[in-house]
C-alpha positions as CSV (number, residue, x, y, z in Angstrom):
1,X,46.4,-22.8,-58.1
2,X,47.7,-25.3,-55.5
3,X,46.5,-24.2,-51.4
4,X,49.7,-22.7,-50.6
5,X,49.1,-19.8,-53.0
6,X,46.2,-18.3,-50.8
7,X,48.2,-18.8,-47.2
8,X,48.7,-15.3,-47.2
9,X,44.9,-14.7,-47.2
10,X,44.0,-17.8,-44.5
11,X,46.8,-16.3,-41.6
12,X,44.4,-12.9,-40.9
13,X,41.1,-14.7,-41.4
14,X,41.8,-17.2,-39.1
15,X,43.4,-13.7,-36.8
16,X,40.1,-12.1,-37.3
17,X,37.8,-15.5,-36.6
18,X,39.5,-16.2,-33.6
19,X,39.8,-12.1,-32.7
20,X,35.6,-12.5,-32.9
21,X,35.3,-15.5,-31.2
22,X,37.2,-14.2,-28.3
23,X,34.8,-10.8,-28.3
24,X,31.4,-12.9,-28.4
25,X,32.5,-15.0,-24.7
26,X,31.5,-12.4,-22.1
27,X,34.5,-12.3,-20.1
28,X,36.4,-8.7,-19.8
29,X,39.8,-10.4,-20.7
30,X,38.6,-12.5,-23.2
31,X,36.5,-9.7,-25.2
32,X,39.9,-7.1,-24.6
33,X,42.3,-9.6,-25.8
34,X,39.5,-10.7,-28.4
35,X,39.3,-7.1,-30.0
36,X,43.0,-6.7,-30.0
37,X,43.8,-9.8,-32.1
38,X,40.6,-8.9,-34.3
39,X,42.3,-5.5,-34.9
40,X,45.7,-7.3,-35.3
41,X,43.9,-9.5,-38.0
42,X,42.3,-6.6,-39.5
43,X,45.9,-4.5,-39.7
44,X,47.5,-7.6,-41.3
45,X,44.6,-8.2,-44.1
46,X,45.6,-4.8,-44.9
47,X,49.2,-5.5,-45.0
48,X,48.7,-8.2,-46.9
49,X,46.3,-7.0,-49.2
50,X,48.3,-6.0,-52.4
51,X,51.5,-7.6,-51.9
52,X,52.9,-9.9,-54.8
């Protein structure tokens, strides 16, 4: 159970932690490009969901 076993589950947190981050500063470039790599972390979680 060594850390490099759950790398597949830290990539799209840290996508959707940053993705929210991004939203929550109230800039209109920041909170598009914000929800975009939220999404992006979101579609990637459920890529990566089942995979062995």
């Amino acid at each position: 159970m060594a850390l490099t076993d759950y790398l597949d589950e830290a990539e799209p947190a840290a996508l959707v932690l940053v993705g929210l981050v991004l939203i929550v500063i109230p800039e209109p470039a920041t909170t598009t490009l914000g929800a975009g790599i939220f999404l992006l972390g979101l579609a990637y979680m459920a890529y990566e969901w089942n995979r062995p």
